[in-house]
N, C-alpha and C positions, 0 to 999 in steps of 0.2 A: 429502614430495614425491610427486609421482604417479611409479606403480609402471611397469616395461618395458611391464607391459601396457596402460598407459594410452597410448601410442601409440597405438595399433589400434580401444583403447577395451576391447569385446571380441568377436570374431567375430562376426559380422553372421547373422542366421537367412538361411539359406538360401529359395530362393524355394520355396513348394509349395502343394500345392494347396489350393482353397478349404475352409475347416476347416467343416464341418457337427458342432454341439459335440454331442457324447455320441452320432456317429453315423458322422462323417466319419472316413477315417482318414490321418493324416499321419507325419512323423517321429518314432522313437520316440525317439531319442536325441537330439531337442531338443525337440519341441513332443507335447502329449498334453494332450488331455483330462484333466481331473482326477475327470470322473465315471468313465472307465475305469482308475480305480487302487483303492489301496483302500477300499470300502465303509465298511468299517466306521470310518477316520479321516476319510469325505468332510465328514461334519457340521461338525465342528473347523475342517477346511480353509479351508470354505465362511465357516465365521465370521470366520476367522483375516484370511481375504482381504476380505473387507467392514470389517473393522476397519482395515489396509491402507490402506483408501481416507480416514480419519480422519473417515470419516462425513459426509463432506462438508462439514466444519467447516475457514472458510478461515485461513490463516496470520495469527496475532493482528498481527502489522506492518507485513503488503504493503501499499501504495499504486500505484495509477498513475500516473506522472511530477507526482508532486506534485498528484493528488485521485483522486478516488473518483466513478467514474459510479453508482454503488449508493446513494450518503447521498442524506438529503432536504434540499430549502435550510436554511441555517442550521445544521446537524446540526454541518458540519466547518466550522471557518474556518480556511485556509490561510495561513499567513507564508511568506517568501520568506526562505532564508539569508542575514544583513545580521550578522553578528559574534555567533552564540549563543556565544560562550567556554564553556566550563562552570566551574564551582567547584569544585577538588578538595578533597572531604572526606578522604578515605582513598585510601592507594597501596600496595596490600602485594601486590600479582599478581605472579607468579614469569615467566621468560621471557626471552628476548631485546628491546631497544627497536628497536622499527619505523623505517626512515626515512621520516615521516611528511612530513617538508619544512617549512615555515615554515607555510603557511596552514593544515593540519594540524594542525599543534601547536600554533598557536594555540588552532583549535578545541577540540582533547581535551587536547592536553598531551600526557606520554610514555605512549604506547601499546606493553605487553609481550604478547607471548604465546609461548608452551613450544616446543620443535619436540622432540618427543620421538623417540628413537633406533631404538623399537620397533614405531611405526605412529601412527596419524594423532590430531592432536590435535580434540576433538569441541566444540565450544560453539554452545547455542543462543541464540536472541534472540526475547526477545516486550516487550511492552506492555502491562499492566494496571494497572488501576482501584485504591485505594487499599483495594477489597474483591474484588482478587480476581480481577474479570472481565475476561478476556480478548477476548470474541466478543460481537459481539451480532448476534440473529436471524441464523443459519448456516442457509442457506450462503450468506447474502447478502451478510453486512457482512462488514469488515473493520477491523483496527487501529485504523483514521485516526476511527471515530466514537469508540475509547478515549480515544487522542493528542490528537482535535481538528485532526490535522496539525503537530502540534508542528515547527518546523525545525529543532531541535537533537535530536529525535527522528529525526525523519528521514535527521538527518546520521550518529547515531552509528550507524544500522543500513545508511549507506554507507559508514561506513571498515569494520564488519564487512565487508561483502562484498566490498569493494578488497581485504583482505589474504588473502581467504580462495582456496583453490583449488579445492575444490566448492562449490554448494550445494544439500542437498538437500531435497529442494520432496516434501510429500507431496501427493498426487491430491485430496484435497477442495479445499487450497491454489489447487493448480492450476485447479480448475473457477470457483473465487471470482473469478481474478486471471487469465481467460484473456489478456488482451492483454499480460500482463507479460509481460519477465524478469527476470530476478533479478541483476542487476547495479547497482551504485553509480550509476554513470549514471542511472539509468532512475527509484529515488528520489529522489536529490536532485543535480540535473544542473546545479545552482548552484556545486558544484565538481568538474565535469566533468575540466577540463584536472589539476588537482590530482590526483582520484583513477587519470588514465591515468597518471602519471608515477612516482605511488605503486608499482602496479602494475607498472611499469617498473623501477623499483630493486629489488622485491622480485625481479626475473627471472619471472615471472607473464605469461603472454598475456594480450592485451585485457580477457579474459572470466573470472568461472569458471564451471567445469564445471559443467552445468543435471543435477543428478542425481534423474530423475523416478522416485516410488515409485508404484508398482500392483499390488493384489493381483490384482485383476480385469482388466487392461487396456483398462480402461472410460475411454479417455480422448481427447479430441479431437484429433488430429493436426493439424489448420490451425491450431491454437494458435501464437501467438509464438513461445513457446519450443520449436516444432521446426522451424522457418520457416529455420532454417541460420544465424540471423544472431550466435545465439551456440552453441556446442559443446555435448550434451546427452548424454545417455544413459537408457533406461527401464531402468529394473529391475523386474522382475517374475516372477511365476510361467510353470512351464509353460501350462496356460490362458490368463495373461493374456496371455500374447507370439503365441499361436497368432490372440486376439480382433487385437491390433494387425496380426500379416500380413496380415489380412483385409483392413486399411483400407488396409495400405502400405505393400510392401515393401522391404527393402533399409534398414531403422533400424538404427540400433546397439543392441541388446537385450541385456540382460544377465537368464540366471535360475541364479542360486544355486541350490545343492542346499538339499533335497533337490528343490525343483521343484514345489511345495504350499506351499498354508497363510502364516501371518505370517512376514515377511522381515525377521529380525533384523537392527539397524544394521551389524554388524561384519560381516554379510555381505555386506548393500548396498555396504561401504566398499572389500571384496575387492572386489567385482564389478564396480567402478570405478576399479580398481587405483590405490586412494589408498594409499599406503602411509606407511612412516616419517620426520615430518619436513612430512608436510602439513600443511594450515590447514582444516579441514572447518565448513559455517555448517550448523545446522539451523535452515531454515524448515519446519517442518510444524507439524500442528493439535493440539488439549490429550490428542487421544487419541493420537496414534502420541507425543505426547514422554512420557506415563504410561508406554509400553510400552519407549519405550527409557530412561529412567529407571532402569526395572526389572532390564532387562540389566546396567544398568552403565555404560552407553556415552557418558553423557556428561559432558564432564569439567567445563567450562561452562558456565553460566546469565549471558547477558548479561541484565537484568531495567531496565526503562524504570518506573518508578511513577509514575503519571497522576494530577493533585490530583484527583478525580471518584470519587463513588458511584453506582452502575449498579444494583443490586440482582441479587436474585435471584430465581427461582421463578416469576416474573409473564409479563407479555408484553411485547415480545417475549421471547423465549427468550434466555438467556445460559450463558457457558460460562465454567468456570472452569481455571484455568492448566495442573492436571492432573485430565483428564477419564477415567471407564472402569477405573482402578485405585484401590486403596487401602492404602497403606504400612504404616501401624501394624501387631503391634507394631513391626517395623520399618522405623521413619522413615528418611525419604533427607535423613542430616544434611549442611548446606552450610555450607562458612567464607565470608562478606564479606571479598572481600581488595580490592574499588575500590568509590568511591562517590563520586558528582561531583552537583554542583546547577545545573540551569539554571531560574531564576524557581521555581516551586513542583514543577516537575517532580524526579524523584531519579533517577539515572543508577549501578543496581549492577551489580557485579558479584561472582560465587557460583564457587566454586571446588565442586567435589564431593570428600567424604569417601571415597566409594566407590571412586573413579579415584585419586586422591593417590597416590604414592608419592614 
């Protein structure tokens, strides 16, 4: 559930004056400069926050309202939701059952997920190639030349976001996918009235919470998703929050301590006062989910695998699931506890070894 503070959100930056970076002087006990701190970790910082932004690399399964102004003809071909049922292979996911409602569960069947007693339950969702790739040419594309648009793809990353209570959107995502937001509707709005009522049982408002990451606060404000029409929050560093008062004040800005550098998940998740009992969706890019991987922080791998070889190495450029890290020797081991079939598509789902208890 979202935490008391998630009322309020969290304190709003107060208004001040125009930030001249590495010269101007503002609040010290909310906004600073990260070049006036310390020297000698700025390097780290600087990197830390450009990684933040997942390089501009967009979320492997945003679409907009069912296509993509980015592909070239013929790239995607789009179906309309007409009865994808799925096939259940396997059902071993731990959890409570959703009231999903009849057209619902049609579609997936019984949908489980944890509400854990201690803080927030984390799973992500992408889309890939049957080698691998997630992205092709970033930060242009998106998912949908993976998918093709699949509509049973489509659907199972809107009953994710129906049940979820945030979702948090990393900043290359967001530059790929300015006109989105991140709500079921807005994928696949073929079961529009289903997923408001979904939503509705769960006691859940219209929306979830748009929870934007920025290391740098390099991000567009006329964007959809702060346009008021669903609930948001940034999270960022001192720096980046000081770049966004510039554009406009009075946002709900959240900055974790220490106030620098990469903004681990569990502190985004404070800082969004999601606490014990919540639903959290990560959409971000193959480089911020390498880094929260690494934490530990996610308990979830929803995984779509697309019948398609994409290659690698060549051009355009393509990106793989987990980008910027590397495991070995130790692997981030995962248990298959669902796996569902629509036509050649595979529909998994990954529990993490790491989170388990």
């Amino acid at each position: 559930m979202l935490g008391a503070a998630a009322a309020v959100l969290v304190a709003e930056i107060p208004e001040v004056a125009p930030v001249r970076v590495g010269v101007g002087e503002v609040p010290l006990h909310r906004v600073m400069d990260r070049r006036l701190g310390d020297l000698a970790e700025a390097g780290d910082e600087r990197l830390d926050e450009r990684e933040q932004e997942d390089e501009a690399h967009p979320a492997p399964k945003s679409t907009e309202n069912g296509g993509s102004a980015q592909t070239s003809p013929g790239d995607v071909i789009w179906s309309p939701v007409t009865g994808p049922e799925l096939e259940i292979l396997l059902e071993e996911s731990a959890g409570d059952v959703l009231p999903l409602g009849p057209e619902l569960s049609a579609l997936y069947g019984e949908l489980r997920m944890p509400s854990r007693p201690d803080r927030p339950h984390v799973f992500a969702n992408f889309v890939a190639s049957v080698d691998g790739v997630v992205a092709i040419d970033p930060p242009h594309g998106t998912g949908a030349e993976v998918s093709g648009g699949d509509a049973r793809d489509r659907a199972v990353m809107g009953l994710l976001r129906a049940v979820a209570d945030a979702v948090v959107i990393g900043a290359g995502n967001l530059r790929a996918e300015g006109v989105h937001v991140w709500t079921a509707e807005r994928v696949c709005p073929e079961h529009a009235p289903a997923w408001a009522a979904l939503r509705a049982a769960l006691h859940k408002p219209p929306a979830p919470l748009q929870v934007v990451v920025t290391g740098s606060g390099d991000v567009d404000l006329s964007l959809a998703v702060f346009s008021g029409a669903v609930p948001f929050l940034l999270v960022t560093t001192a720096a980046g929050a000081a770049r966004v008062v510039a554009q406009r004040k009075g946002l709900p800005v959240a900055i974790p301590p220490p106030g620098a550098g990469w903004i681990p998940l569990r502190a985004v998740l404070a800082a969004a006062g999601l606490g014990p009992g919540a639903l959290v969706l990560v959409e971000s890019g193959p480089t911020s989910l390498a880094r929260y991987l690494e934490e530990g922080a996610i308990d979830e791998l929803f995984l779509t695998s697309a019948p398609v070889l994409l290659g690698r190495g060549g051009t355009p450029r393509t990106l793989g699931l987990v980008e910027g890290r590397s495991f070995p020797p130790r692997a981030q081991p995962l248990r298959l506890v669902s796996a569902r079939r629509g036509g050649s598509f595979l529909f998994l789902r990954y529990a993490s070894a790491a989170t388990a208890r």
